[in-house]
KENUVO-512812 format. One record per atom (N, C-alpha, C): residue in three letters; x, y, z. Coordinates in steps of 0.2 Angstrom, whole numbers, plus 5000, padded with zeros to 4 digits. Layout:
ALAXYZ;...
//
This chain:
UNK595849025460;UNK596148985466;UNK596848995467;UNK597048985474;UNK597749005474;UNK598148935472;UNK598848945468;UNK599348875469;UNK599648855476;UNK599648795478;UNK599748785485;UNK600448805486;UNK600748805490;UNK601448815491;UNK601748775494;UNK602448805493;UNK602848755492;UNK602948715500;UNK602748775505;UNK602848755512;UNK602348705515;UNK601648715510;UNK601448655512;UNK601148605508;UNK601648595505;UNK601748535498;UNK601548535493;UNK601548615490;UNK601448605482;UNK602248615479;UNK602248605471;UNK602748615468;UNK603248675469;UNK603948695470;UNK604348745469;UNK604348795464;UNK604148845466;UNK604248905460;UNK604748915457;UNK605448925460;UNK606048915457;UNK606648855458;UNK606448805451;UNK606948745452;UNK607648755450;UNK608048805450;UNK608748815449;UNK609148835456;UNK609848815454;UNK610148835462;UNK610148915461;UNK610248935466;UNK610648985470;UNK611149015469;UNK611349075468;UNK611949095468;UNK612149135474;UNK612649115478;UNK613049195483;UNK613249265481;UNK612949315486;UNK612949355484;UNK613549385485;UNK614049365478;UNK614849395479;UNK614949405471;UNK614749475470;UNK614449485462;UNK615149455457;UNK615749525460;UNK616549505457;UNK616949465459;UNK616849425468;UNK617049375468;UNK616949305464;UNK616349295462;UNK616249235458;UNK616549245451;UNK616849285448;UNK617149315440;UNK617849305442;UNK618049305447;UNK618849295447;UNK619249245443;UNK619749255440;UNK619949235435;UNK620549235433;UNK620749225425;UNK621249235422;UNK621549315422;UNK621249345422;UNK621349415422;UNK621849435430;UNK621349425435;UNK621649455442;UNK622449405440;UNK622449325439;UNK622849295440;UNK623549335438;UNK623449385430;UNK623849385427;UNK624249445431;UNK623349485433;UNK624049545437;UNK624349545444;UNK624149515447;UNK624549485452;UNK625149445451;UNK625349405446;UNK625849365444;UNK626249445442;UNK625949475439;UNK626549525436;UNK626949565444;UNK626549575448;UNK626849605453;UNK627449555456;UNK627049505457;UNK627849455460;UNK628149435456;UNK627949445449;UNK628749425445;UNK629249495446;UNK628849535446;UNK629249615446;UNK629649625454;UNK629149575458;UNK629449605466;UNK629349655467;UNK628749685465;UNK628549765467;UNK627949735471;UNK628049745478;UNK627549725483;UNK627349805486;UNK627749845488;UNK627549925489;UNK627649975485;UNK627049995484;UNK627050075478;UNK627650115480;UNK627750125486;UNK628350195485;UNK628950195485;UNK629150135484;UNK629850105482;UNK629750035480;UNK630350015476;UNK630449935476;UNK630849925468;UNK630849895467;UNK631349885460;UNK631149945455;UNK631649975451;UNK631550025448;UNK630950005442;UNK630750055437;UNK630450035433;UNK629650015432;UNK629449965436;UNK628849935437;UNK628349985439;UNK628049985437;UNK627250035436;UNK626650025442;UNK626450045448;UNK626150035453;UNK625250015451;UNK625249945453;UNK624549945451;UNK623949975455;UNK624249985461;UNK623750035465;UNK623550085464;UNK624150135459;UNK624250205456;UNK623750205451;UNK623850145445;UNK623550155440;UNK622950125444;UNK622550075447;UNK621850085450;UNK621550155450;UNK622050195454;UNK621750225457;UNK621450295449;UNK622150295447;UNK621950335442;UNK621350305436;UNK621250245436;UNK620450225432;UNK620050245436;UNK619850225441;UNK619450255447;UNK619250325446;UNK619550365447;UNK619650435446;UNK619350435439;UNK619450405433;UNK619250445427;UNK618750395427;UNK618450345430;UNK617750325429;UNK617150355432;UNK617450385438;UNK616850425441;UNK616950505440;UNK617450515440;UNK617350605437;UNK617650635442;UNK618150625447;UNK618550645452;UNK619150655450;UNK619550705453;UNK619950735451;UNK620450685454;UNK620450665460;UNK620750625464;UNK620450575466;UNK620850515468;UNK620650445471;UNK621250425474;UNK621050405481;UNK621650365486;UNK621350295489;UNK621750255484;UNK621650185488;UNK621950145494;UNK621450155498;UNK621450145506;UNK621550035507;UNK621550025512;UNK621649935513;UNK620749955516;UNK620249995517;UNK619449965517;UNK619150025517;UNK618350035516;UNK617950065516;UNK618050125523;UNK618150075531;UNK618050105535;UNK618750145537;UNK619350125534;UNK619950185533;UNK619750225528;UNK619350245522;UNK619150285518;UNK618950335522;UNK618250305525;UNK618150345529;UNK618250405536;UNK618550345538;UNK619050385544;UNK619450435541;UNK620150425536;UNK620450485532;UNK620050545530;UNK619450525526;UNK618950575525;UNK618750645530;UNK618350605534;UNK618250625540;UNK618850675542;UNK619150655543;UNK619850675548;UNK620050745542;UNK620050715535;UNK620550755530;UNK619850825532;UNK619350825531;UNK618650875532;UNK618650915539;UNK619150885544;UNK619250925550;UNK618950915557;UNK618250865555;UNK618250845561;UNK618250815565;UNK618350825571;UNK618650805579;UNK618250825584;UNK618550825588;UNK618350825596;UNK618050895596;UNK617450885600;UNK616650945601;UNK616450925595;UNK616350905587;UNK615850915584;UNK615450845585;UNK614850845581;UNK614250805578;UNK614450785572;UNK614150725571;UNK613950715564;UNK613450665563;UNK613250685558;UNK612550645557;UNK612750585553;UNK612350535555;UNK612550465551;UNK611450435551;UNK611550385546;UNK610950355544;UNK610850315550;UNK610450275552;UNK610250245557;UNK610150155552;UNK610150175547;UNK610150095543;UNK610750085538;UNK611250065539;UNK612050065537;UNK612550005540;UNK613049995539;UNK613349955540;UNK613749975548;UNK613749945552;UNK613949985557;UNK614550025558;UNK615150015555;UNK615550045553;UNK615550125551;UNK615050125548;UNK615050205544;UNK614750255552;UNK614550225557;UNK614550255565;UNK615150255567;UNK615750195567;UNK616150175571;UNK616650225568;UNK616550235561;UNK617150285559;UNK617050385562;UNK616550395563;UNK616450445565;UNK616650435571;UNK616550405578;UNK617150405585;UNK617450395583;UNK617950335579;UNK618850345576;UNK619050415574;UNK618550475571;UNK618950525571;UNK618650575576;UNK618450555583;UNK618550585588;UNK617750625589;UNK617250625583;UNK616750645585;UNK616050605588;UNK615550635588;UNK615150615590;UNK614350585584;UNK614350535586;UNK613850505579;UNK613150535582;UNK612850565577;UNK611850585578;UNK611550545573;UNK611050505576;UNK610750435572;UNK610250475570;UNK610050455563;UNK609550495559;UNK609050445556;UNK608250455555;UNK607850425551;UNK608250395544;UNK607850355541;UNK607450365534;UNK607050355533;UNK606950365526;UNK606150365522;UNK606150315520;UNK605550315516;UNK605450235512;UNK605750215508;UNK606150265503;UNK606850225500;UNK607450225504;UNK607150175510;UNK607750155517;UNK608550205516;UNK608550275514;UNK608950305512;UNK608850365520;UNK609450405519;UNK609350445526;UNK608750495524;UNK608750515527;UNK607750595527;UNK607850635528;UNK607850695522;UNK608350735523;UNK607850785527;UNK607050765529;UNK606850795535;UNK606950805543;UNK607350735541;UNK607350725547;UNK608350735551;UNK608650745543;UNK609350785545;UNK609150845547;UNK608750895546;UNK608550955547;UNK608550965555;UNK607950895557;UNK607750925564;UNK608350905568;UNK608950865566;UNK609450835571;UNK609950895569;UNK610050945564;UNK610550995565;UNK610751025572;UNK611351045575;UNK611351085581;UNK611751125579;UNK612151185582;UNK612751225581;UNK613251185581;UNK613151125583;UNK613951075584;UNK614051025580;UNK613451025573;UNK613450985569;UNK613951015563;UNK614550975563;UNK615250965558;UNK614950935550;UNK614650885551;UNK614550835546;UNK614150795545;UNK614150765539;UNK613650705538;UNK613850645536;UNK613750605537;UNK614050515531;UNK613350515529;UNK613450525522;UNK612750515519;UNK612850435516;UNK612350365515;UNK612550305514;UNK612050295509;UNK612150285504;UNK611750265497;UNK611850195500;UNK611350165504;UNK611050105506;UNK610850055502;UNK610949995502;UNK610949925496;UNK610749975490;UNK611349985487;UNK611450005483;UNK610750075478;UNK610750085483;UNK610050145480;UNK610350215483;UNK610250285478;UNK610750335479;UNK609950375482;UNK610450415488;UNK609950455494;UNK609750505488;UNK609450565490;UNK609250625490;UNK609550685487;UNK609950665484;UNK610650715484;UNK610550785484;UNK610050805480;UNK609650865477;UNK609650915486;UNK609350875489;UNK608850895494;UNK609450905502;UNK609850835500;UNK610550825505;UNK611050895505;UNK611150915498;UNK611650955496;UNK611451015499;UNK610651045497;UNK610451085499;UNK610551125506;UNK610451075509;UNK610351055519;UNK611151065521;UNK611751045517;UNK612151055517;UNK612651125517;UNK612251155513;UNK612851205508;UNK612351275515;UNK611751245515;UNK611251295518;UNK611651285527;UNK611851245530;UNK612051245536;UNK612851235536;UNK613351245530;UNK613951235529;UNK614251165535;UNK613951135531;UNK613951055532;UNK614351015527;UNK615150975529;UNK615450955525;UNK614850885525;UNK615050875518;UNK614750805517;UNK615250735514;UNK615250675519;UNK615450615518;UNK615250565513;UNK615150545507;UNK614950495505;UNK614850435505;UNK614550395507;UNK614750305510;UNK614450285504;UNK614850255499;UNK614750205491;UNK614750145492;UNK614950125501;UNK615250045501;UNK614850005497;UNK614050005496;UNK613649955492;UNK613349985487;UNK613650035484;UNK613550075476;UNK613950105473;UNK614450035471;UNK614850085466;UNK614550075460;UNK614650115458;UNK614350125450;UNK613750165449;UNK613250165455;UNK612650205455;UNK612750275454;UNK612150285451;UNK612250375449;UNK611350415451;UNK611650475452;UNK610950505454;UNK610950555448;UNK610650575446;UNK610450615439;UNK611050605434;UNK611350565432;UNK611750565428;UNK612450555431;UNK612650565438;UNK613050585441;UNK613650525445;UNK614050525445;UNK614250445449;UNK613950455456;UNK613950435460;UNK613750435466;UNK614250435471;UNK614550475476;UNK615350475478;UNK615750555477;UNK615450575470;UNK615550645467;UNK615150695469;UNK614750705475;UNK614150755476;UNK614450775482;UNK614750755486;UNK615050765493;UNK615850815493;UNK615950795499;UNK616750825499;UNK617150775498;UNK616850715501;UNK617450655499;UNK616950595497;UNK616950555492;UNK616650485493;UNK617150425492;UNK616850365498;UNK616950325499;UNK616750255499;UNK617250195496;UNK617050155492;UNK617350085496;UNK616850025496;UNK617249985499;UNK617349915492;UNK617849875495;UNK618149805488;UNK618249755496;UNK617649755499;UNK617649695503;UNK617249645500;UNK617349585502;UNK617049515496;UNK616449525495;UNK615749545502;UNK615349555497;UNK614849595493;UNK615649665491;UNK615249715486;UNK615449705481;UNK615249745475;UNK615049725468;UNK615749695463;UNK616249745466;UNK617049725464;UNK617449715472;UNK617949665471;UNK618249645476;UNK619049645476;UNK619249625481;UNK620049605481;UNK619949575490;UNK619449545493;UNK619349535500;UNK619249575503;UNK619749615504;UNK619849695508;UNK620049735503;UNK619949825507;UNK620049875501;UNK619549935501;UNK619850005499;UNK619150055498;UNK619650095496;UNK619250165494;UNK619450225490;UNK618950275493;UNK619550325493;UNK619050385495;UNK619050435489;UNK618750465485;UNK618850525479;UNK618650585482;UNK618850625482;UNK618750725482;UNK618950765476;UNK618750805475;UNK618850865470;UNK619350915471;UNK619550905480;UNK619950965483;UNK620450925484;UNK620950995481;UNK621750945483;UNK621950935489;UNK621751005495;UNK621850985502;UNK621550945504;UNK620950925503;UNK620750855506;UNK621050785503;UNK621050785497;UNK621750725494;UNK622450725499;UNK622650785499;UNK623350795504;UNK623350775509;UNK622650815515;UNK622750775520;UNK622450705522;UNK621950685517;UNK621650605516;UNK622450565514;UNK622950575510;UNK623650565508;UNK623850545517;UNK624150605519;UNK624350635525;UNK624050555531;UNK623450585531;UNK623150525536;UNK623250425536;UNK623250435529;UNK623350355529;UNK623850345527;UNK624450375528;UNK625050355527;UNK625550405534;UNK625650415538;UNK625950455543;UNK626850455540;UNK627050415537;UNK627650405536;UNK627850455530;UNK627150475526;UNK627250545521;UNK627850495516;UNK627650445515;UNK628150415509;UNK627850455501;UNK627050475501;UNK626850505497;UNK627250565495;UNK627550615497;UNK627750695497;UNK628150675494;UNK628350725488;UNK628750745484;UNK629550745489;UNK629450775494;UNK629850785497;UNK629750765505;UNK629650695506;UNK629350655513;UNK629750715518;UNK630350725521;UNK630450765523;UNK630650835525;UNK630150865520;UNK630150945518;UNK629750975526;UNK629851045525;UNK629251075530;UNK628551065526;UNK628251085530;UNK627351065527;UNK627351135522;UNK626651135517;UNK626851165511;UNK626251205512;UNK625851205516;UNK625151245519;UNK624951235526;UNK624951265531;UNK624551255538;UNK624051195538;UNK624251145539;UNK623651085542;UNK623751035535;UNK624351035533;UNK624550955530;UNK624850905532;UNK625150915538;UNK625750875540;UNK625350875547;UNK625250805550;UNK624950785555;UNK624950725557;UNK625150675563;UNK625150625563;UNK624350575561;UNK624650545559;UNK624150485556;UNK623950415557;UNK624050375553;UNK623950295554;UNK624250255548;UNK624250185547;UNK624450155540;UNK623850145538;UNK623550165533;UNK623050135529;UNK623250115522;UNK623750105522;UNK623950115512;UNK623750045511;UNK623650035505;UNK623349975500;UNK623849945497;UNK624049885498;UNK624449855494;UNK624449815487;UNK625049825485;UNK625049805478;UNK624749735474;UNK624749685480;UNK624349645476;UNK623649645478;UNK623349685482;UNK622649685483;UNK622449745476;UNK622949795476;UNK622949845468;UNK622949795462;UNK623149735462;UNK623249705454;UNK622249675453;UNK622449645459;UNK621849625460;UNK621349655457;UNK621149735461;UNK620649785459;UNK620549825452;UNK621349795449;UNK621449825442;UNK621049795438;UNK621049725440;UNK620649665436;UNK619949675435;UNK619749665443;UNK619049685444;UNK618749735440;UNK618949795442;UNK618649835440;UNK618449855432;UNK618849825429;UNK618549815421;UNK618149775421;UNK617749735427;UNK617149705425;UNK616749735429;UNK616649805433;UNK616149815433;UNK615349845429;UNK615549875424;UNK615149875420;UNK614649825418;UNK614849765416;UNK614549695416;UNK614049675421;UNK614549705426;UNK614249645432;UNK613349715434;UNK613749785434;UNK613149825435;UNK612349815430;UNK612649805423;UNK612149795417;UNK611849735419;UNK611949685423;UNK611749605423;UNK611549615430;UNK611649655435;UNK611049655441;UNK610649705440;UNK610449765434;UNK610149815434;UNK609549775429;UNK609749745425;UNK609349685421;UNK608849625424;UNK609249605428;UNK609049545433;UNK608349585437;UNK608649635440;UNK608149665443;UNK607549695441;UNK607749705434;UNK607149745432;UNK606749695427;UNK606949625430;UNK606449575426;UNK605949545432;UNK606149585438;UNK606049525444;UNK605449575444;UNK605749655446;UNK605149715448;UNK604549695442;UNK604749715437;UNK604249705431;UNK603649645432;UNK603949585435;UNK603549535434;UNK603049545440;UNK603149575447;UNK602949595453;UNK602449655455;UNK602849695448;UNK602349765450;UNK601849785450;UNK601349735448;UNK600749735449;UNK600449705456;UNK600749655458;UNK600449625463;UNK600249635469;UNK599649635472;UNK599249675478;UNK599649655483;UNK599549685489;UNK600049655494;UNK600649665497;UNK600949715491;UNK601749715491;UNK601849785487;UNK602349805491;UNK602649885488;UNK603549875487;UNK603449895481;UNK604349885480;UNK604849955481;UNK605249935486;UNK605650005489;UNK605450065484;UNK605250135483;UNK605450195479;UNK606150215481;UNK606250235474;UNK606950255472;UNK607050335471;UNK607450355474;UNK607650425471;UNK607950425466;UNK608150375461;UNK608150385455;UNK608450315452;UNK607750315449;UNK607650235445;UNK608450195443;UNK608550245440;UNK609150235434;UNK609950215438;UNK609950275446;UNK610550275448;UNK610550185452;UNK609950155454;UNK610150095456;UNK610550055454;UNK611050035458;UNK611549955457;UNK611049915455;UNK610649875456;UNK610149835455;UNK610549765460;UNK610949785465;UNK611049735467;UNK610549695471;UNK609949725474;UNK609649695478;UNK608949705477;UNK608349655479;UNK607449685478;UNK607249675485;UNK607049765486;UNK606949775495;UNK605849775492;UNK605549735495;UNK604749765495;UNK604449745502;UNK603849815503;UNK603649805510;UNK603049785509;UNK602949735515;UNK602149705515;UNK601749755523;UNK601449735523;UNK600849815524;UNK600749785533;UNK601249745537;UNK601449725543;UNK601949675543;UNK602249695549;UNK602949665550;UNK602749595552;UNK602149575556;UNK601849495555;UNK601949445549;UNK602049495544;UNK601849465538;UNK602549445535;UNK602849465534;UNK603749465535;UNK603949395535;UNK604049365540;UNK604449295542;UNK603949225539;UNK603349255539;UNK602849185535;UNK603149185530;UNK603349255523;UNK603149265519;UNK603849255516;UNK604449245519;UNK605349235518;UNK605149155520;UNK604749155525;UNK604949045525;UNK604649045518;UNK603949055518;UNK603749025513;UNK604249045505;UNK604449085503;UNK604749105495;UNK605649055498;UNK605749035504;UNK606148995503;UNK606148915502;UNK605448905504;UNK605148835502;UNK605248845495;UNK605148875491;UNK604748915484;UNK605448905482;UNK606148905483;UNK606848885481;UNK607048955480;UNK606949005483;UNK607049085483;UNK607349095490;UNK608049125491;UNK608449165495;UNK607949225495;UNK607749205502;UNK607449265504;UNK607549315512;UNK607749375516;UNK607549375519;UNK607349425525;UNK607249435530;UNK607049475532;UNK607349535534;UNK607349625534;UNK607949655534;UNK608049685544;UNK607449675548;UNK607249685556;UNK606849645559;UNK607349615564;UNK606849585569;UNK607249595575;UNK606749625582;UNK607249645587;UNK607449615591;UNK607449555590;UNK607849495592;UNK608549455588;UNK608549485583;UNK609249445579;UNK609649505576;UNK610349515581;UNK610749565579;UNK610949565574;UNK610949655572;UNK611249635564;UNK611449685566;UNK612049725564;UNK612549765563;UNK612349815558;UNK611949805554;UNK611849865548;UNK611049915550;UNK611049895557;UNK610149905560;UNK610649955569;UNK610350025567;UNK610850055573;UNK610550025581;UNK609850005582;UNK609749965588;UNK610149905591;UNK610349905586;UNK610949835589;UNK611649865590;UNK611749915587;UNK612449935587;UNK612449935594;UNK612749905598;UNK612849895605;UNK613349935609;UNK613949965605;UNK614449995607;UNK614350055606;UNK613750095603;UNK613450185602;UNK613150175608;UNK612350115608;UNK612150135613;UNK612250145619;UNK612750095619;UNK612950105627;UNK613650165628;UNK613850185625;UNK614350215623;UNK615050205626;UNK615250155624;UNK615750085624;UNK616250155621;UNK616750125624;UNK617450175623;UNK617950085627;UNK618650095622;UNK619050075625;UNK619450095633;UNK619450145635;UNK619750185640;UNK619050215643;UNK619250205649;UNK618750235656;UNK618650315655;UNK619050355652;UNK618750415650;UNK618150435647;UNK617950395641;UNK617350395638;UNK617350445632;UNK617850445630;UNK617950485622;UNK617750475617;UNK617350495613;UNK617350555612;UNK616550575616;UNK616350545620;UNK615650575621;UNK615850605628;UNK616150595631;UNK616250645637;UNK616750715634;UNK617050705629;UNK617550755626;UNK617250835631;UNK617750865633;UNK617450945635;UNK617550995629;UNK617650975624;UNK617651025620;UNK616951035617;UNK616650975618;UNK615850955616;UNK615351015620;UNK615251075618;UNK614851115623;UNK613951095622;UNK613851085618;UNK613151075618;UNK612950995623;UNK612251015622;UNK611950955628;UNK612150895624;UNK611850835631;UNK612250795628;UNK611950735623;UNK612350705619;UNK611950655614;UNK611850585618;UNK611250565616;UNK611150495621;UNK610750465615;UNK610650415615;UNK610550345611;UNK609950305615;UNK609550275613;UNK609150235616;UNK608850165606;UNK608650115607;UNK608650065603;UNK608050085600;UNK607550135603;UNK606950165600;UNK607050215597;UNK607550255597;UNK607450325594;UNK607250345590;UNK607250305584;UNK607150315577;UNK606550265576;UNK605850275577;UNK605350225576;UNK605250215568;UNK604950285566;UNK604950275557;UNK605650205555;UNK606250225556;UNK606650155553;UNK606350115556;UNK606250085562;UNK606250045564;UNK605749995561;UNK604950045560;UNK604550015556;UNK604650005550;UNK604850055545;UNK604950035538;UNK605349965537;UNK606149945541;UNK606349895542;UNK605949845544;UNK605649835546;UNK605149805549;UNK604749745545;UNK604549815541;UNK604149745534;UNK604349745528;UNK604849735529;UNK605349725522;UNK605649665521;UNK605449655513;UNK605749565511;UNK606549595509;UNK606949565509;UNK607349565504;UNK607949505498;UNK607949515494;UNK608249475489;UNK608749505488;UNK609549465487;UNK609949485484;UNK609949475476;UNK610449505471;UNK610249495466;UNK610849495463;UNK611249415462;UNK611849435460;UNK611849405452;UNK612349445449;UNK612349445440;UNK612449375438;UNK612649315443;UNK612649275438;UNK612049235435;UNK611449255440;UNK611249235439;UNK610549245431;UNK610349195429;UNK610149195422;UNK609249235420;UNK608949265414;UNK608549285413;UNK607849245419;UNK607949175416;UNK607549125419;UNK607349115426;UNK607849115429;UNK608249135437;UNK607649195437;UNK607349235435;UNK607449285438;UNK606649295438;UNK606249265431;UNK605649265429;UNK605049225436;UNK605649145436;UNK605449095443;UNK605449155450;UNK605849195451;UNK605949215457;UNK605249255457;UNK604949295452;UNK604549355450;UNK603849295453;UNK603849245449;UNK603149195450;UNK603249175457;UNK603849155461;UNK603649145466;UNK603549195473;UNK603649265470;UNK603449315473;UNK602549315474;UNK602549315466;UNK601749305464;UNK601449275469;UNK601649195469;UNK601349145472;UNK601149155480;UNK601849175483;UNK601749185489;UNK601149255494;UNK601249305489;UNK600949335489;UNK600149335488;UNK599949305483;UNK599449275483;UNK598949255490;UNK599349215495;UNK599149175499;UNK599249215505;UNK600149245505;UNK600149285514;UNK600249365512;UNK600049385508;UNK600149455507;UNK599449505509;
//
């Protein structure tokens, strides 16, 4: 016989609070305080000048970064969606091409592709809510430039299958890490498989400074001209105003550079990612373990178990009806639960809603980049159905976040109220 629930008056499965999902927000500390204080006691507020002597905490970021994921290079950007516009830009393109983007992402990782002048092509995924690299195949055109590939709540794409499709169509590839730093796909960091990966430190990814991102490349020309692009003032060069040192270094740009106290910050941070990964990769894997049996419920597949953040537990119940009983209920249950699609409640990280692609919203009456005439191919259009596969795997999806501080116990209660719930509405 089933336990009653909590929604209609039996006991809570889980009696402990809650935690917010701000993994390195909530760690902050004696550490950040210190290296922040060093910067204003030093008065070194900009890396490329300022009192002699003092050592650049953005530089050194940047260079741990670099030797923690295996890039030859790392530039720390003020967010995710200037990583990715540099990237983009530094990889070449612009106006007439395409690129393919995930149709389940933050909305950003689209908006960045019109900031560098091209045109976004919205793609499925599969059931590891990750992009289909079948269905990148059927969207390739001759005017397809690129790709933002997005390792979505923290679970790493297809890389094997991505790269392939890539190198086979000589397709630069973008990386978007905003919500997996740290994941790896065969061993590999994830951000390293591309032409450039791209990382965001907004408050709620796994390391923070509020704002912030990083872009990595293995290619000095793309380092130079991702340099080039978020700094137009070339404070970077050896020789700021030299002639350019190869055809297509020097080109006007934007400010994107990252400031020094947001760098002390991330200095801090980042020596706790390790912890915070080990403590949601655990947390998670006490929750699945307790669940994976349970009828009723299928817990997202991974292309590689091992490379997941463990930030989040996505499972699908076998109708989208069943969804919203089944999040009230495990909230009754004292379990932060929620739903990841419903065509009524806009979400930003669901392309149906992205309101300014479909319509194709442009600031100026020209309608750039989608009227571009360098654009020779037919034209891209958008409709809130395009993509039905997403629409339905989001569809019937629970979601939990899973943030490290919370404790062994925490996590056991969460797994029995899954059980319990599912028991009844599954």
């Amino acid at each position: 016989m089933s336990e009653k629930l909590a929604i209609n008056g039996g006991p809570k499965a889980k009696t402990t609070p809650n935690f917010p999902m701000y993994p390195g927000g909530l760690e902050i500390g004696d550490e950040e305080k210190k290296q922040v204080l060093e910067v204003l006691d030093n008065k070194y507020l900009f890396r490329y000048y300022g009192p002699a002597g003092c050592p650049s905490k953005v530089k050194q970021f940047e260079e741990a970064f670099a030797q923690k994921v295996g890039a030859k290079y790392a530039l720390a950007v003020n967010s995710c969606t200037s990583a990715l516009i540099s990237a983009l830009v530094a990889c070449g393109v612009g106006p007439g091409d395409e690129v393919l983007v995930t149709g389940y992402t933050f909305f950003a990782s689209c908006a960045a592709i019109v900031a560098a002048k091209a045109v976004p092509v919205i793609c499925e995924i599969n059931e590891t809510l990750t992009m289909d690299p079948d269905d990148i195949e059927k969207k390739i055109t001759p005017y397809t430039k690129a790709m933002v590939v997005v390792h979505m709540r923290g679970v790493p794409c297809d890389m094997d299958r991505i790269m392939a499709i890539a190198e086979k169509h000589h397709l630069r590839v973008i990386e978007d890490v905003a919500q997996a730093l740290g994941g790896t796909y065969k061993g590999k960091y994830l951000g390293t498989f591309g032409d450039c990966g791209c990382y965001s430190f907004q408050y709620h990814k796994i390391i923070t400074a509020g704002e912030g991102g990083m872009v990595v490349t293995n290619d000095q020309r793309l380092y130079d001209r991702c340099m080039g692009y978020h700094d137009t003032a070339a404070c970077w060069r050896p020789d700021r105003f030299a002639e350019q040192r190869y055809e297509g270094e020097l080109f006007c740009g934007v400010n994107f550079r990252m400031s020094e106290l947001t760098g002390a910050v991330l200095l801090a941070q980042f020596s706790r990612l390790d912890n915070l990964l080990s403590l949601m990769r655990r947390n998670q894997k006490i929750i699945i373990d307790g669940i994976k049996d349970t009828k009723g419920i299928k817990v997202r597949p991974r292309n590689d178990d091992a490379g997941d953040t463990g930030i989040c537990l996505m499972f699908f119940l076998d109708s989208k009806e069943k969804v919203q009983p089944f999040v009230e209920a495990l909230k009754a249950e004292g379990v932060n639960a929620a739903g990841v699609f419903n065509s009524g409640i806009p979400d930003w990280h669901i392309y149906s809603h992205w309101k300014h692609v479909i319509g194709k919203k442009t600031p100026t009456d020209e309608g750039c980049p989608y009227s571009c005439p360098y654009h020779r191919g037919p034209q891209v259009d958008y409709d809130p159905k395009m993509c039905p596969k997403t629409l339905d795997y989001l569809g019937r999806v629970v979601h939990l976040d899973i943030p490290p501080q919370m404790s062994e116990e925490d996590c056991r209660m969460i797994a029995d109220a899954i059980n319990k719930v599912a028991a009844v509405l599954a």
